[in-house]
C-alpha positions in Angstrom: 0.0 0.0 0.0 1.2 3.4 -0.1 0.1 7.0 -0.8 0.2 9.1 -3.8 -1.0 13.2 -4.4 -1.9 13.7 -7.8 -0.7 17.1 -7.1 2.5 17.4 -5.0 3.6 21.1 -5.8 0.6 21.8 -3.7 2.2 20.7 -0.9 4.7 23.3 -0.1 1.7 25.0 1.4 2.1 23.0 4.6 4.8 25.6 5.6 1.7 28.0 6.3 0.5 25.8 8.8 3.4 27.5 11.1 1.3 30.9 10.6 -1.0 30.4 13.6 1.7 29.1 15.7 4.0 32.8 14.6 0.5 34.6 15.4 0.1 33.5 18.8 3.3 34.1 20.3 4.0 37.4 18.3 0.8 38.5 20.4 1.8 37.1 23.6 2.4 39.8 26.3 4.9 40.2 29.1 3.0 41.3 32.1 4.9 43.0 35.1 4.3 41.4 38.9 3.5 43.4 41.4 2.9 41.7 44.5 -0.7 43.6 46.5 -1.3 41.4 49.3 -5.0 42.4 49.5 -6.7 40.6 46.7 -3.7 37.8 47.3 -6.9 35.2 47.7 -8.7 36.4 44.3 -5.4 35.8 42.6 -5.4 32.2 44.1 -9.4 31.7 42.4 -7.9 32.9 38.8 -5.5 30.4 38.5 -7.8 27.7 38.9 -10.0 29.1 36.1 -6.8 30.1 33.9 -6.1 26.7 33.9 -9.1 25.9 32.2 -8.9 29.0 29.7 -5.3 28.3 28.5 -6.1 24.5 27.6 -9.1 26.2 25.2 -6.4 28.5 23.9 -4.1 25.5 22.8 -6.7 23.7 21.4 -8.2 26.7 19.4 -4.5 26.7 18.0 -4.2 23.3 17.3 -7.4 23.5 15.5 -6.6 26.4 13.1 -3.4 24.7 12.4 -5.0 21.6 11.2 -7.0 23.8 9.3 -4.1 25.1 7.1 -2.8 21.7 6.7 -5.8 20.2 5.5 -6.6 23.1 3.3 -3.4 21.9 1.4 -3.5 18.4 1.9 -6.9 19.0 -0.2 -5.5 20.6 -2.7 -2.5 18.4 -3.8 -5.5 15.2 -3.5 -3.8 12.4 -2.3 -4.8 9.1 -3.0 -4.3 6.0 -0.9 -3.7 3.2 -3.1 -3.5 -0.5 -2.2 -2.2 -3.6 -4.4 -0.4 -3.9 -8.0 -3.4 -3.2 -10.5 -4.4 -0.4 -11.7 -7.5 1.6 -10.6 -10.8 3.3 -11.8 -11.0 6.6 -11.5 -8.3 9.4 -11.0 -7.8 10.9 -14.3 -6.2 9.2 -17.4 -3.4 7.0 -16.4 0.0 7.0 -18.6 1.8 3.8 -17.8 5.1 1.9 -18.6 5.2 -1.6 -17.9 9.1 -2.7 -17.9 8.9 -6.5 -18.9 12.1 -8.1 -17.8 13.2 -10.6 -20.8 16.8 -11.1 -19.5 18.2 -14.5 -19.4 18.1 -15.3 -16.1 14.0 -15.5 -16.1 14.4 -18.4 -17.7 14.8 -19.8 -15.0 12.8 -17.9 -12.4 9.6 -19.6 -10.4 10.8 -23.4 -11.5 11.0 -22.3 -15.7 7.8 -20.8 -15.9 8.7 -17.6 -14.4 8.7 -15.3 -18.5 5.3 -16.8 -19.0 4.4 -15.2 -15.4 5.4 -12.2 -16.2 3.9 -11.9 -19.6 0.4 -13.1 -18.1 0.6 -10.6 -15.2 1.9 -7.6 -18.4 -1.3 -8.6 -20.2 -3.6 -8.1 -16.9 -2.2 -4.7 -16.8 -2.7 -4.2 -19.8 -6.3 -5.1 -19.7 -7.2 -3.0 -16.6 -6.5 0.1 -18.7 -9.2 2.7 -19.2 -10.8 4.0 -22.9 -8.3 7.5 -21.9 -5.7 5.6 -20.7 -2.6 5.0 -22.3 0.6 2.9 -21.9 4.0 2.0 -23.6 6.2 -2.0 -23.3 9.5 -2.0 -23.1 11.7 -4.9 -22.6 14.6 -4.8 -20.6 16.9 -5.8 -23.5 16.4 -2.1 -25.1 19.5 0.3 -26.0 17.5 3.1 -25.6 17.1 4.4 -29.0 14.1 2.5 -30.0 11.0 4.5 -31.5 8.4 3.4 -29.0 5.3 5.6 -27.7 2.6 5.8 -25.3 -0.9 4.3 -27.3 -4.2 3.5 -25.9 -4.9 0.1 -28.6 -4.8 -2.6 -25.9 -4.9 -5.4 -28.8 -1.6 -3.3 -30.3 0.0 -3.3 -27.1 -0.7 -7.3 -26.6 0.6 -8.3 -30.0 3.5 -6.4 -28.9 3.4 -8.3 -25.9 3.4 -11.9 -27.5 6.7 -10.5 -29.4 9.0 -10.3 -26.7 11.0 -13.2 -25.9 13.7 -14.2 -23.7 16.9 -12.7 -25.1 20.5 -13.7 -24.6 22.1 -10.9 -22.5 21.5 -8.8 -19.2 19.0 -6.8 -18.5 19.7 -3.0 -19.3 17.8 -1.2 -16.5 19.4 2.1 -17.0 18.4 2.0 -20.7 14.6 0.9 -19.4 14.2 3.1 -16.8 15.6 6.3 -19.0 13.0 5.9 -21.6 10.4 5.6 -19.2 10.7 8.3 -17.8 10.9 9.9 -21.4 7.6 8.6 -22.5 6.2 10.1 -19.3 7.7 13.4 -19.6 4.2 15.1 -21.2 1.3 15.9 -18.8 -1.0 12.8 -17.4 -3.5 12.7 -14.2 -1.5 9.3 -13.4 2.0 8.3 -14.4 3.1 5.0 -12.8 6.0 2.6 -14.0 5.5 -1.3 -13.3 8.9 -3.4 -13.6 7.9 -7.3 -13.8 11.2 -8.9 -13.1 13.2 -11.5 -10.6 15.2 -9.5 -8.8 18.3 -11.1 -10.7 21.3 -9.3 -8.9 23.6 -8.8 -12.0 21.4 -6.5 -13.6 21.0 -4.3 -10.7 24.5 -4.5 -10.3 25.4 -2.6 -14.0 22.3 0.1 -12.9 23.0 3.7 -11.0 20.9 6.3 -10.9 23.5 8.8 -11.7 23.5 7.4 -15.4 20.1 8.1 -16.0 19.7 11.3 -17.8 16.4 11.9 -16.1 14.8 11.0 -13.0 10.7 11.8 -11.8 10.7 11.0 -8.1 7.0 11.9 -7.7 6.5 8.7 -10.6 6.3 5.2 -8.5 7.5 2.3 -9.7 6.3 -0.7 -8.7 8.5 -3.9 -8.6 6.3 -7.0 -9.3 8.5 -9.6 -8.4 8.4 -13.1 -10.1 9.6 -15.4 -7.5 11.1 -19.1 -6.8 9.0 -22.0 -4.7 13.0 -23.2 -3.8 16.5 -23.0 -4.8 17.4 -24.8 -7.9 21.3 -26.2 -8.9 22.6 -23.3 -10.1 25.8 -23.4 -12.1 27.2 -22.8 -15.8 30.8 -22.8 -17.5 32.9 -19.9 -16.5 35.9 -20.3 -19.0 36.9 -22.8 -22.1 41.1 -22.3 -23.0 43.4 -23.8 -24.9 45.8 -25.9 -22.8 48.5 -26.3 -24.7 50.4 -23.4 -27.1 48.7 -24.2 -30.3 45.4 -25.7 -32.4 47.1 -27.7 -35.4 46.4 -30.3 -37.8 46.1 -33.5 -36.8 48.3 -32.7 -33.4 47.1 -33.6 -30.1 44.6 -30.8 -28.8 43.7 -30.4 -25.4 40.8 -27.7 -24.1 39.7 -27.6 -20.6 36.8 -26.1 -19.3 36.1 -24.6 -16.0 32.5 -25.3 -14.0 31.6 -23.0 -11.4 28.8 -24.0 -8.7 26.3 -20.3 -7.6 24.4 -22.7 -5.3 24.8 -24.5 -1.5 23.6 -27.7 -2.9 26.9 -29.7 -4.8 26.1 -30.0 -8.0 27.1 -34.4 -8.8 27.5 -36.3 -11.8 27.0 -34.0 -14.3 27.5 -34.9 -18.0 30.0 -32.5 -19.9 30.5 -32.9 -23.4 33.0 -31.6 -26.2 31.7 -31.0 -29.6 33.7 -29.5 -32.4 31.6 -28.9 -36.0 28.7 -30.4 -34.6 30.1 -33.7 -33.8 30.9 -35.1 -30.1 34.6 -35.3 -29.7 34.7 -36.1 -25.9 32.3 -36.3 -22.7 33.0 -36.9 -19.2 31.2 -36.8 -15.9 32.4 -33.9 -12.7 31.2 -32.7 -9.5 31.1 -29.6 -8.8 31.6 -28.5 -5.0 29.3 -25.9 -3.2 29.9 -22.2 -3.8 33.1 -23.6 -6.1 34.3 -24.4 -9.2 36.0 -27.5 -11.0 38.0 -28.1 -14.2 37.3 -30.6 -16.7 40.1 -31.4 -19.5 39.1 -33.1 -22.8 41.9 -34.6 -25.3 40.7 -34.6 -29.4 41.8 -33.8 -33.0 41.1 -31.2 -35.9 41.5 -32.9 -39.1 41.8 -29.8 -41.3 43.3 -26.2 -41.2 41.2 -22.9 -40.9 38.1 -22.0 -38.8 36.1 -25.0 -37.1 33.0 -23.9 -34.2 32.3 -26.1 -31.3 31.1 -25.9 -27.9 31.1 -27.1 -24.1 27.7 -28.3 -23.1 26.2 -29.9 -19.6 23.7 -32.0 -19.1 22.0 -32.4 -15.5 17.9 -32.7 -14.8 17.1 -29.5 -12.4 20.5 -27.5 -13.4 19.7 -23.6 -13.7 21.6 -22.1 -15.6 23.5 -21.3 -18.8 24.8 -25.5 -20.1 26.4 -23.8 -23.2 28.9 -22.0 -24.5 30.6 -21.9 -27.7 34.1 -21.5 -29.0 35.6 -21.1 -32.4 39.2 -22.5 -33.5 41.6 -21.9 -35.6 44.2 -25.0 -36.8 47.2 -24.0 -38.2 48.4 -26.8 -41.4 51.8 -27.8 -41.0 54.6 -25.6 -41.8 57.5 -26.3 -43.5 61.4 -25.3 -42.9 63.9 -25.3 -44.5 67.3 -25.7 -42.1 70.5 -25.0 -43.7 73.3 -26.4 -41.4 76.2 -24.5 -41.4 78.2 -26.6 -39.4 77.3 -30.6 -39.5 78.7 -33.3 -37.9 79.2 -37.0 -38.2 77.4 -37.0 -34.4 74.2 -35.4 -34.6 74.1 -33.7 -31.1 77.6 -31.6 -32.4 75.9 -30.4 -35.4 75.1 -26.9 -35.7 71.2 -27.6 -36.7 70.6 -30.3 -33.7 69.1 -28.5 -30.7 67.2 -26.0 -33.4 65.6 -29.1 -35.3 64.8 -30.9 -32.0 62.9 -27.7 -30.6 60.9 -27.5 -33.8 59.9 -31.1 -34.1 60.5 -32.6 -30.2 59.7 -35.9 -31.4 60.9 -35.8 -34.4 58.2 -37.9 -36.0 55.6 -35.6 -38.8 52.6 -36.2 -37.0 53.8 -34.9 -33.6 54.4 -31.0 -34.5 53.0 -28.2 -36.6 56.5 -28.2 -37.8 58.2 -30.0 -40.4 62.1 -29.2 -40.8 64.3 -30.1 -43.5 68.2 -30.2 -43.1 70.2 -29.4 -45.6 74.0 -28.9 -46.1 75.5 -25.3 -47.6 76.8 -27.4 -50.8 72.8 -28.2 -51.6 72.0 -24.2 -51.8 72.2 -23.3 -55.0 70.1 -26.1 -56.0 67.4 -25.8 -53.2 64.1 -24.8 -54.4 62.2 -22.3 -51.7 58.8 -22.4 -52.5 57.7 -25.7 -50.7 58.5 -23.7 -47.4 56.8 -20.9 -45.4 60.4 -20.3 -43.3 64.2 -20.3 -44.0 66.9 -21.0 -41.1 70.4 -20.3 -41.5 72.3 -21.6 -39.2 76.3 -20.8 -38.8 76.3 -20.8 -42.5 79.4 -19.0 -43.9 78.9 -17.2 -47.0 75.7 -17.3 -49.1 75.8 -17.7 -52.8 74.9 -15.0 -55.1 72.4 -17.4 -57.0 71.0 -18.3 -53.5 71.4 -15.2 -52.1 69.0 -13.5 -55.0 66.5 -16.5 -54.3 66.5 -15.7 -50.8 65.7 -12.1 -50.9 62.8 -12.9 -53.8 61.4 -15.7 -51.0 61.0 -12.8 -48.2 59.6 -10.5 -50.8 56.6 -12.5 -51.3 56.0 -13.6 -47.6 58.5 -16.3 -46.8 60.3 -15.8 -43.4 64.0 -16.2 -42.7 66.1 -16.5 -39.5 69.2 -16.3 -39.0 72.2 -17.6 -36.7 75.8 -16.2 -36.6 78.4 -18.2 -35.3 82.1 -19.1 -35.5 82.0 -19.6 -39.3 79.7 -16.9 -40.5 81.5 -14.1 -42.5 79.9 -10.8 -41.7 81.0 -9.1 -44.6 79.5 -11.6 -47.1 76.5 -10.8 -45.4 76.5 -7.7 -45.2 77.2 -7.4 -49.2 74.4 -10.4 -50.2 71.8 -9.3 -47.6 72.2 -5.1 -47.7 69.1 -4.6 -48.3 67.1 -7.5 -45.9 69.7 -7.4 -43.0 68.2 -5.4 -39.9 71.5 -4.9 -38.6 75.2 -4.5 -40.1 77.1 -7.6 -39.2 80.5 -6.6 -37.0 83.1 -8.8 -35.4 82.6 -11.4 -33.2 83.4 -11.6 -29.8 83.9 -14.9 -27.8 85.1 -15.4 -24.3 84.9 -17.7 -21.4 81.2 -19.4 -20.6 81.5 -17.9 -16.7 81.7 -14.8 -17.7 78.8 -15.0 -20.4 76.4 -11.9 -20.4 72.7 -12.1 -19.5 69.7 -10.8 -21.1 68.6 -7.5 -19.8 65.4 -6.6 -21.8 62.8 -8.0 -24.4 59.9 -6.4 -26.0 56.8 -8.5 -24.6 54.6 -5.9 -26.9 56.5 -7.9 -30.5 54.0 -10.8 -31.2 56.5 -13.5 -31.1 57.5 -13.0 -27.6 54.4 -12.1 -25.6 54.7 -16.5 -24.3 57.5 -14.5 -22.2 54.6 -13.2 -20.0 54.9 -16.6 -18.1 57.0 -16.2 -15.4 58.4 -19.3 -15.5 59.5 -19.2 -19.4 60.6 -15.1 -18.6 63.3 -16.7 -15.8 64.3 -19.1 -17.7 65.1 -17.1 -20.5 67.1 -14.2 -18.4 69.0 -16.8 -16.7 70.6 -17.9 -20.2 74.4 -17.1 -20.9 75.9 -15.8 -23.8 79.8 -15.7 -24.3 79.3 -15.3 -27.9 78.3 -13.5 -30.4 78.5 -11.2 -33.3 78.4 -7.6 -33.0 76.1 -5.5 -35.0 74.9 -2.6 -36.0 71.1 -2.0 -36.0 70.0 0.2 -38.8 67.7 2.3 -37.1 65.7 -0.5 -35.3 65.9 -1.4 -31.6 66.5 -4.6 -30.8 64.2 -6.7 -29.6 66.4 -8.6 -27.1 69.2 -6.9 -25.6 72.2 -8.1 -23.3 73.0 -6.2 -20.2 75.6 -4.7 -22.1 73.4 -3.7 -24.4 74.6 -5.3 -27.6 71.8 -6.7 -29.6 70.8 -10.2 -29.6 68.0 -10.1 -31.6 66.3 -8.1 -34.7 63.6 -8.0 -36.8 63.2 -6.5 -40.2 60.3 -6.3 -42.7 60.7 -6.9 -46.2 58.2 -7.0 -48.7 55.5 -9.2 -47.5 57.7 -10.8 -45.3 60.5 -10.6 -42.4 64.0 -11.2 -41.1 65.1 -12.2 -38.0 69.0 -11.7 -36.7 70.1 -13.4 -33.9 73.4 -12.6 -33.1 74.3 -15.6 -31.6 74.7 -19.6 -32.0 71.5 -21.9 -32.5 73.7 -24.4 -30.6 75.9 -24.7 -27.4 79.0 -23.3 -28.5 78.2 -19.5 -27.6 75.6 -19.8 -24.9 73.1 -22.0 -23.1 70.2 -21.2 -24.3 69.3 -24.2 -25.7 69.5 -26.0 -22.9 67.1 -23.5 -21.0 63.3 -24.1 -20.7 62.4 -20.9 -22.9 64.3 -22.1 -26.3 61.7 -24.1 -27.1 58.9 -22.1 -27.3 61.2 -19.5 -28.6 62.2 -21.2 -31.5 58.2 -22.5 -32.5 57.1 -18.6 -31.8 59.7 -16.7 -34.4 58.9 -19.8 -36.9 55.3 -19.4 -36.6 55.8 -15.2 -36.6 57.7 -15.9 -39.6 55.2 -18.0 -41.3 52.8 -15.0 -41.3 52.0 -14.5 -37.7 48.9 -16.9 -37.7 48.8 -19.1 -35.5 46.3 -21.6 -34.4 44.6 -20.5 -31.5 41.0 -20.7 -29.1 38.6 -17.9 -29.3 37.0 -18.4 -26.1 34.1 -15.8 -27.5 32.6 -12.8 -27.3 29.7 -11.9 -24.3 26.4 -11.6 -26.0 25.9 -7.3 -26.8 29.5 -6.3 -26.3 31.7 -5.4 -29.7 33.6 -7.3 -31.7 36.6 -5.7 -33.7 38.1 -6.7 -36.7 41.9 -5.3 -37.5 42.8 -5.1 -41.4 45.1 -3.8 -43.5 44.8 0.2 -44.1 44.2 -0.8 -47.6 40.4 -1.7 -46.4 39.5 1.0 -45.4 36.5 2.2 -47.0 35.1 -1.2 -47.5 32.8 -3.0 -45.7 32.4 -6.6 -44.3 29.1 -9.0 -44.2 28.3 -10.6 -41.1 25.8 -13.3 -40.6 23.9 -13.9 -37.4 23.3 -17.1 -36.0 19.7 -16.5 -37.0 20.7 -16.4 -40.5 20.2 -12.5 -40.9 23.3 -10.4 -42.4 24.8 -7.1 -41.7 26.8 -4.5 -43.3 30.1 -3.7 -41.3 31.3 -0.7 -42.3 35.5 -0.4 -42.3 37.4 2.2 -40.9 40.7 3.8 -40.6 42.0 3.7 -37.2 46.2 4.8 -36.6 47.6 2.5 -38.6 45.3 -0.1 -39.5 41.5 -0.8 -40.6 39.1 -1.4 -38.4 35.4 -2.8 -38.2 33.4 -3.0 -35.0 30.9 -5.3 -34.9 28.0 -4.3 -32.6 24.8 -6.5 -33.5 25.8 -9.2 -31.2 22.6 -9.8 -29.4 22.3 -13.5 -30.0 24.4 -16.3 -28.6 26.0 -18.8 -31.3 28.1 -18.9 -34.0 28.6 -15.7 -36.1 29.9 -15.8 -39.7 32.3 -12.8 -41.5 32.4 -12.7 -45.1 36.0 -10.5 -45.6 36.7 -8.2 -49.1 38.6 -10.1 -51.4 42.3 -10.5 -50.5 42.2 -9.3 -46.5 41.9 -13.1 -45.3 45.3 -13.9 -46.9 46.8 -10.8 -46.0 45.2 -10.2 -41.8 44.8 -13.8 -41.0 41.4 -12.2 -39.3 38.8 -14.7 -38.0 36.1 -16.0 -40.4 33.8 -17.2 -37.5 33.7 -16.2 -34.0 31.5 -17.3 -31.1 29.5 -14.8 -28.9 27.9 -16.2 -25.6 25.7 -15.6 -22.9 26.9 -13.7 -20.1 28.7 -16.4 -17.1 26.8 -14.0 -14.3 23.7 -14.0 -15.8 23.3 -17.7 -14.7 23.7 -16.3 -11.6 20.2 -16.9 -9.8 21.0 -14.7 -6.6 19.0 -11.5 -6.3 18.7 -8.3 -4.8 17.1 -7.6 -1.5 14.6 -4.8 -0.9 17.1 -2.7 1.4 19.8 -2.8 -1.6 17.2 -1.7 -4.1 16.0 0.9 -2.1 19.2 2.2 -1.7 19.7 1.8 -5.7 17.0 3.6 -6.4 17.3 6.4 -4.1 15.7 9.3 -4.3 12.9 7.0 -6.7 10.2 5.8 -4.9 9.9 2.7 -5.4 7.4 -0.4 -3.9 8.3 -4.4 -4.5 5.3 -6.6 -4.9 5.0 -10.2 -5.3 3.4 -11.3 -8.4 0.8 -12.8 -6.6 -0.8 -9.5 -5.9 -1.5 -8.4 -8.7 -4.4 -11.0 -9.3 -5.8 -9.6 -6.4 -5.8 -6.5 -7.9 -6.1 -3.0 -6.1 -8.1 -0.9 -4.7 -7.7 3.5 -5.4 -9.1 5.4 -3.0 -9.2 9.0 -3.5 -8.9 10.9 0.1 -10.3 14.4 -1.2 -13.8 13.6 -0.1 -12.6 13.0 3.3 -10.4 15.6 4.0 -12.9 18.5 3.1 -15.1 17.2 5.8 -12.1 17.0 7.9 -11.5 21.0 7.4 -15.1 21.6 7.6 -15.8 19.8 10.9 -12.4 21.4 11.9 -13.6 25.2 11.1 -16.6 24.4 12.9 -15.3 23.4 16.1 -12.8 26.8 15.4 -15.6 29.0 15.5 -17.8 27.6 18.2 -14.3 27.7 20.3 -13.4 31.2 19.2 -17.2 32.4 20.0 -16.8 31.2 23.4 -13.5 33.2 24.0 
């Protein structure tokens, strides 16, 4: 129940009711004593009959008083109103009835909690009046949808059937702001009714601060939709890649993570691994109370590019979201060509050994996205380039001009090479075949004893191919390495992207063309430093091969949350073009592309629905960007979150709206409007009345 004046500007009148009170003791007078002991026994009479006068005084006050406040109580009409309906009488009523279609009312009041709230929309609905008029929102709005106030109640209900449960949060801020826009123009009644389940992680994105405008004297009513008892509660909180890449045919391991909202452990339930629509993998877990639990699952991709799957649970009575969506992207294998510089009748003393082994551990072509091939400097001239994606020279000593010319051409058109000095390594034939790819002028070497080796004082975690040195463990492991030799250099205008404490460079990158070069200014094997016997060489050696390759390499997209943006980075040449994205409901969208900096970029906003969206690139930009064909956008993890907010929090939320929580229930019931205007004018007439007769009497 509460009260409501249709009126309320009226009520700054009650500051009159003070007037008597000012009147009375502005006329009060300050008599002087004097003591005359003859009439000492009268005086002792009139205080016994003051007593009586000064209590008809006080109430003659308290009369006029109530008067003044009545007067204006009267005019701003309040009315007492009862329940969660709508009332007869009052003036035409303008209403906005907030229908909360967030995700989590799927699961309100034991599943049937949306149609609840639809039914108890279309009673309000159906209650209005032939002046009445009201608007329905969804909670799912942005806020720049074309909606208006109409009186057609079969309009309004069609509208009604419309709205279904969508995919995201519930956007009360953008609700709430175009409520109160729709009742900005003049109405007898103006009342807002949010149906909703008190889901705590919509209330926890609202603030009244963001609301542009705010009508305290406008109630909203909260009609709650409820739950008999607690359900299981719990969803998947994270799918990632566990091991470094997604390639063809290798061994491919994503683990998911289970999280547990409720008090009740959540046992046995069924997990399964699809990827293209086909179960790879399913397993059983328990989930503790209040916790979370990790389930791994080992499988395959059979064929490079883009491939969609998903993480799905399956438990009767489990509340919450059971699936989420990932996209991958398997790298084919890529070929390298390894030119030894320095081979030996024992393979461990060849120059090539620790570098081959890092690329292919187990050396057999089905166990890495690597394939090496070793070849001698006496096969260079005949060595054809094309087959591979990435050329390694290791310790080689002069380069011939045929090779040389073949080598440059390779980068030109993509191909990546890397490069290793050591002991035989001429820097001058270098620095005369390779002028123009080198990123550094070759020097002389220096070489001294392994204890007194220099350490590595800084890296570039921002270059691509050594952001895996954000792990702590492989960043120790590769400070702690040694050098004692190397070959001085000269960068030409680049800065090094690993740097000894000295600060000579250790390693360099230039672009070319379509492709890249990599210096590194020391041995691939152990007769300069230890690096390959450190932790960190390994994924070193598979990250520059892979930069090299083009930079693409096969990776998890654990997706996008369902309404947030997705970007796309292009080449500048895009700009100006546009992109076609299709929805998982099969409906496409223009995406326009725009310069941003240095690169193009499209931002794609239309991601309302949870699935599997597809991009449709400008001829050429997949080739060139590597950028994602299909990407995966997912329900929000907190959503599935079933807690909600209590009536103290919202208050304070909501503050300085006045605002009411009611459950459903009530609003079968109805309500009852009483209009207190009747009442209070006999209240101010009975009250003059008795004024009068007591001022007569005076």
């Amino acid at each position: 129940m509460s009260v409501f004046f249709l009126y309320p500007a009226f009520l700054i009148g009650l500051l009159a009711a003070s007037l008597p009170i000012l009147i009375h003791l502005l006329n009060r007078r300050k008599l002087q004593r004097i003591q005359f002991p003859a009439v000492r026994f009268i005086l002792l009479s009139q205080k016994r009959i003051s007593r009586s006068y000064r209590l008809r005084h006080w109430l003659l006050l308290a009369l006029r008083t109530l008067a003044v406040v009545f007067l204006v109580l009267l005019l701003a009409n309040p009315i007492f109103q009862t329940g969660a309906g709508l009332f007869a009488g009052g003036g035409p009523v303008s209403l906005v009835v907030l229908l909360d279609n967030s995700l989590s009312m799927t699961w309100s009041s034991d599943g049937n909690g949306f149609k609840q709230a639809k039914d108890a929309a279309r009673l309000l609905i159906s209650a209005l009046n032939d002046d009445d008029r009201a608007a329905l929102l969804p909670t799912n709005i942005t806020g720049k949808e074309n909606v208006r106030l109409k009186s057609q109640k079969d309009v309004l209900t069609r509208e009604l059937d419309a709205i279904e449960i969508a995919d995201g949060t519930a956007n009360l801020t953008a609700a709430l702001e175009k409520a109160y826009e729709l009742l900005s123009e003049p109405a007898g009644q103006k009342e807002i009714r949010l149906i909703t389940d008190m889901g705590l992680t919509g209330w926890d994105r609202f603030s009244v601060a963001a609301l542009k405008r705010v009508d305290p004297s406008i109630p909203v009513k909260l009609i709650r939709v409820g739950r008999k008892e607690q359900p299981l509660n719990g969803s998947i909180k994270e799918i990632r890649l566990g091991g470094q890449t997604v390639g063809v045919n290798l061994p491919l391991q994503i683990e998911a993570t289970l999280s547990n909202f409720g008090d009740k452990e959540i046992e046995d339930v069924l997990v399964q691994l699809s990827i293209d629509g086909q179960n790879k993998e399913q397993k059983l877990a328990t989930v503790p109370p209040k916790g979370e639990t990790s389930v791994s699952f080992q499988t395959r991709v059979g064929q490079a590019g883009a491939h969609g799957g998903q993480v799905s649970l399956k438990k009767e009575g489990l509340a919450g979201n059971t699936v989420t969506g990932f996209t991958l992207d398997a790298q084919d294998k890529l070929k390298v060509l390894v030119v030894d510089g320095d081979p030996q009748t024992s393979l461990v003393q060849s120059e090539s050994f620790f570098l081959s082994r890092a690329l292919n551990p187990a050396g057999e072509q089905g166990s890495s996205l690597f394939l090496p091939t070793v070849i001698v400097p006496d096969a260079l001239n005949s060595a054809a380039l094309d087959p591979y994606q990435v050329v390694i020279l290791c310790n080689v000593a002069v380069l011939p001009d045929a090779f040389a010319a073949n080598l440059q051409n390779f980068v030109r058109q993509g191909g990546g090479l890397l490069i290793f000095s050591g002991d035989k390594i001429q820097p001058d034939n270098y620095n005369q075949k390779l002028a123009q790819s080198l990123p550094a002028d070759l020097r002389e070497k220096k070489t001294g004893p392994e204890a007194n080796g220099e350490k590595i004082d800084k890296f570039d975690l921002a270059h691509p191919a050594l952001q895996i040195f954000t792990d702590p463990i492989l960043s120790d492991s590769l400070k702690s390495s040694r050098f004692w030799g190397y070959t001085r250099a000269n960068p030409r205008g680049k800065t090094a992207l690993i740097s000894l404490a000295n600060g000579d460079p250790l390693l360099l990158e230039q672009k070319i063309g379509a492709g890249r070069v990599i210096l590194v200014t020391t041995s691939a094997d152990r007769d300069w430093s230890d690096l390959p016997l450190k932790t960190a060489y390994l994924p070193l050696l598979q990250s520059l091969g892979q930069h090299l390759a083009g930079g693409k390499r096969g990776h998890l997209d654990a997706g996008t949350p369902v309404n947030a943006a997705k970007e796309i980075s292009l080449p500048p040449g895009f700009v100006g073009k546009s992109l076609r994205v299709t929805k998982p409901n099969k409906q496409d969208t223009e995406v326009p592309i725009v310069g941003e900096k240095d690169r193009a970029l499209a931002t794609i906003t239309d991601n309302d629905r949870a699935g599997i969206y597809r991009v449709v690139l400008p001829a050429g930009a997949a080739k060139e960007s590597g950028a994602p064909q299909i990407y995966a956008v997912n329900r929000p993890f907190l959503e599935s979150r079933l807690e909600e907010i209590s009536e103290r929090e919202l208050q304070a939320k909501l503050a300085p709206i006045r605002a009411e929580v009611i459950p459903i229930e009530a609003l079968k019931e109805g309500g009852k409007r009483t209009d207190l205007a009747l009442p209070l004018l006999a209240l101010l007439i009975m009250t003059l009345l008795a004024e009068g007769w007591l001022g007569q009497r005076f």
